[in-house]
DOVOMAR-147123 format. One record per residue: residue number from 1; x, y, z of N, C-alpha, C in turn. Coordinates in nm, 2 decimals. Atoms other than C-alpha are relative to their C-alpha. Layout:
REC seq    nc1    nc2    nc3   cac1   cac2   cac3    cc1    cc2    cc3
REC NUM      X      Y      Z      X      Y      Z      X      Y      Z
...
This chain:
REC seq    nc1    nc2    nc3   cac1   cac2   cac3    cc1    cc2    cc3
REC   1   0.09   0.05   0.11   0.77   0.19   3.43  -0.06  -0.14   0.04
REC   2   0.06   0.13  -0.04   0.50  -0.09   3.47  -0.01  -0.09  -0.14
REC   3  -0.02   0.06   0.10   0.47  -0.36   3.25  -0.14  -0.17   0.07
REC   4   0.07   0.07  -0.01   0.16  -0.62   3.25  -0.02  -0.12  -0.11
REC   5   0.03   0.10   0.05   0.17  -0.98   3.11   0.01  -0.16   0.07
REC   6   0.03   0.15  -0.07   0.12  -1.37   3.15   0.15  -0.03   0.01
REC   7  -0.12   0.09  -0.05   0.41  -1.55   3.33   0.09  -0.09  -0.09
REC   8  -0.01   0.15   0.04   0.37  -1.84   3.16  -0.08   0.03  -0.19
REC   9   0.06  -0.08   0.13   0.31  -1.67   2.75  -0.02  -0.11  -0.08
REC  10   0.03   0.10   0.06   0.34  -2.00   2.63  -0.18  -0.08   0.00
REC  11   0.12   0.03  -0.03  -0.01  -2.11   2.80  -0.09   0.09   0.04
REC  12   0.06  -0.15  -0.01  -0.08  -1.74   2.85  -0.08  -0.01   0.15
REC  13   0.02  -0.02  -0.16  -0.14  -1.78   3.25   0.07   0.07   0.06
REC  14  -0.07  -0.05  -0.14  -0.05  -1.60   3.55  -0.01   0.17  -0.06
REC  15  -0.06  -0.15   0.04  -0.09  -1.21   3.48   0.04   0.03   0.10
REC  16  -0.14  -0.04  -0.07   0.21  -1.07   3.63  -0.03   0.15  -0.03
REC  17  -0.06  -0.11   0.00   0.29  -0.69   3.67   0.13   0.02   0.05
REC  18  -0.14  -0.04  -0.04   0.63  -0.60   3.68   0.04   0.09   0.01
REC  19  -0.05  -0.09   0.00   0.86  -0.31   3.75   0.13   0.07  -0.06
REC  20  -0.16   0.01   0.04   1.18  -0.16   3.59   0.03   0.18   0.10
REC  21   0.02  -0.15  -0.06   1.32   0.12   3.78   0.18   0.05  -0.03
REC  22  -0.13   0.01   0.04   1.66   0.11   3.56   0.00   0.06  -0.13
REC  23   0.00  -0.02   0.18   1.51   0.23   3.21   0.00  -0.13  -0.08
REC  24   0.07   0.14   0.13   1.39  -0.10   3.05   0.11  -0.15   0.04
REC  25  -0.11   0.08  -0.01   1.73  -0.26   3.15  -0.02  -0.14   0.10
REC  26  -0.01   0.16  -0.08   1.63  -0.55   3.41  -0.17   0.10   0.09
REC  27   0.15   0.02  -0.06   1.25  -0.60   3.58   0.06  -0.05   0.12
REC  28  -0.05   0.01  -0.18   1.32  -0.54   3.95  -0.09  -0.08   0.10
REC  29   0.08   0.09  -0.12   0.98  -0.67   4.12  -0.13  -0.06  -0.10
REC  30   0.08   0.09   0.06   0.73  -0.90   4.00  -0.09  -0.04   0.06
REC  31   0.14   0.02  -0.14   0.33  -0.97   4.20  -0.08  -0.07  -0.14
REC  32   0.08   0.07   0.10   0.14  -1.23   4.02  -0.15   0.13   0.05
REC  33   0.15  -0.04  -0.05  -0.24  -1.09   3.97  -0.09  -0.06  -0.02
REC  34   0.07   0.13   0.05  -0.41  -1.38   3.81   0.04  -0.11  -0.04
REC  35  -0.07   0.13   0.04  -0.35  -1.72   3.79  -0.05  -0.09  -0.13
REC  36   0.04   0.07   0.09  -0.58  -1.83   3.53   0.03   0.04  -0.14
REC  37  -0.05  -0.08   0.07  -0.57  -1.77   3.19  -0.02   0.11  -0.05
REC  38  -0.02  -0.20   0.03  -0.51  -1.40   3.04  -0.02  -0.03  -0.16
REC  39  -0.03  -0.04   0.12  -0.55  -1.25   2.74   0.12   0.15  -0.03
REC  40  -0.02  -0.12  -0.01  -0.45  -0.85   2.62   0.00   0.04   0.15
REC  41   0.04  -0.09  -0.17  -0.38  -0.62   2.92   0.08   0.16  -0.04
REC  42  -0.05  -0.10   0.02  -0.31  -0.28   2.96   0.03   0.07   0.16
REC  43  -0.04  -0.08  -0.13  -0.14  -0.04   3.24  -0.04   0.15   0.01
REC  44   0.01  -0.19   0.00  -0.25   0.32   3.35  -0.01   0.03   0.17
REC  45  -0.01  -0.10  -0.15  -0.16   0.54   3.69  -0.14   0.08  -0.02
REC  46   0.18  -0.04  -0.01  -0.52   0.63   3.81   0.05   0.13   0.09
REC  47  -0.04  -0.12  -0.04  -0.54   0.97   3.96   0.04   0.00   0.14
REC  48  -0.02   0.00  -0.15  -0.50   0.85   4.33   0.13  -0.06  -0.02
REC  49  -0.19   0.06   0.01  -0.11   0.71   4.22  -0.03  -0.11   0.00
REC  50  -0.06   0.15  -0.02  -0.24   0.35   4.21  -0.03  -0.06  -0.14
REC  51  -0.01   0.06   0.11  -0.20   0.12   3.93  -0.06  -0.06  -0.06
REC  52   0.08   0.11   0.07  -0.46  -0.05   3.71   0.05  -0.06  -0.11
REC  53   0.01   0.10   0.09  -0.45  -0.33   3.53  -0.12  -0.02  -0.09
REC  54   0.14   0.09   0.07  -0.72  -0.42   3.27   0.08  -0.13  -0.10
REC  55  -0.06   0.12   0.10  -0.70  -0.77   3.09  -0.11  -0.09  -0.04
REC  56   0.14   0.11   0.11  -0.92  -1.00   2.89   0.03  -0.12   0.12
REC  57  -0.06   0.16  -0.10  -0.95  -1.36   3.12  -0.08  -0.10  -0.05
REC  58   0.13   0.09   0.06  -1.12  -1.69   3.03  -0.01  -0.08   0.12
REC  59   0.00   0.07  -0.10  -1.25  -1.92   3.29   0.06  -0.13  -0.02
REC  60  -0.06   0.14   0.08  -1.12  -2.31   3.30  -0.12  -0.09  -0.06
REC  61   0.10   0.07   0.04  -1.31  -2.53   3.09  -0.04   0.09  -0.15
REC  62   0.08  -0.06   0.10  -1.38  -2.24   2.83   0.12  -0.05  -0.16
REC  63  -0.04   0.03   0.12  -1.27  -2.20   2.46   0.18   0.02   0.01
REC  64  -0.14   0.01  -0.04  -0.87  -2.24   2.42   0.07   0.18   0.00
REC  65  -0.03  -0.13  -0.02  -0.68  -1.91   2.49   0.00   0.07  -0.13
REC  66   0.02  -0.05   0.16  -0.64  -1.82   2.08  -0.15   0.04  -0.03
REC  67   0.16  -0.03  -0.02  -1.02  -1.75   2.13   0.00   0.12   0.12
REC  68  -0.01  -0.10  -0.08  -1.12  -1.43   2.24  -0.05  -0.02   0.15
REC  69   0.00   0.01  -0.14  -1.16  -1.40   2.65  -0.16   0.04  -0.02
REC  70   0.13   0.05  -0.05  -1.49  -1.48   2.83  -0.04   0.14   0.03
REC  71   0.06  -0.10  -0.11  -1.48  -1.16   3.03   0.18   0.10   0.04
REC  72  -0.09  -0.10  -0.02  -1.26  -0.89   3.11   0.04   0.08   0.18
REC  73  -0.02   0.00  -0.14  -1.11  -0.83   3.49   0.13   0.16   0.01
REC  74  -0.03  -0.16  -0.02  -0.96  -0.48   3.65   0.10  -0.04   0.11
REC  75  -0.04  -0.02  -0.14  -0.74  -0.52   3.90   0.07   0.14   0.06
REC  76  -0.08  -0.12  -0.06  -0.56  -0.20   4.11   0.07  -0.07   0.13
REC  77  -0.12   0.05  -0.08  -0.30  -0.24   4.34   0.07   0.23   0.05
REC  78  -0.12  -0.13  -0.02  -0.02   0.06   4.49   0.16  -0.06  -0.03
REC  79  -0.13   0.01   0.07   0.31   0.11   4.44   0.08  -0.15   0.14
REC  80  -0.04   0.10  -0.14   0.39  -0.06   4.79  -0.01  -0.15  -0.05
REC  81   0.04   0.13  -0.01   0.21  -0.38   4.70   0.08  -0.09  -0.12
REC  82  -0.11   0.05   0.05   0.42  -0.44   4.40   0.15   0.00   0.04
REC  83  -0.15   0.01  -0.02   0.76  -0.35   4.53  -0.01  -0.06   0.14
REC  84  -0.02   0.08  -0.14   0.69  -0.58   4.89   0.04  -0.12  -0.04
REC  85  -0.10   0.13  -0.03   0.94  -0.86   4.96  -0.08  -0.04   0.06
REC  86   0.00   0.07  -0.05   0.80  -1.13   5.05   0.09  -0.12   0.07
């Protein structure tokens, strides 16, 4: 199971996807995807097995994060790229 939010929920930075591969019990791998700040996000397995992200983002300098997002960013990824050790 994937799971997409800000790192840092306090200042709502860093969108993170994580993994649990235990049934909810402990988040095994963790890949930042954005460093700025986030809004909403959601997760869906695309038909080729890789993983999208969608999430609201604001640039710096814009209205404070309690204010809807500037623009809306997509990322995809595979399964590989979240479970690699760095």
């Amino acid at each position: 199971h994937f799971f997409s939010h800000p790192d840092d929920p306090a200042r709502r930075i860093k969108m993170t996807a994580s993994l649990t591969c235990d049934g909810f019990r402990t988040w095994s791998h963790h890949r930042l995807i954005d460093e700025g700040k986030v809004a909403y996000s959601d997760v869906v397995i695309l038909t080729d097995n890789t993983i999208g992200v969608l999430y609201g983002s604001q640039q710096a300098g814009d209205l404070p994060v309690s204010f809807l997002p500037n623009g809306i960013k997509f990322a995809r990824f595979n399964f590989e790229w979240l479970t690699e050790v760095k």
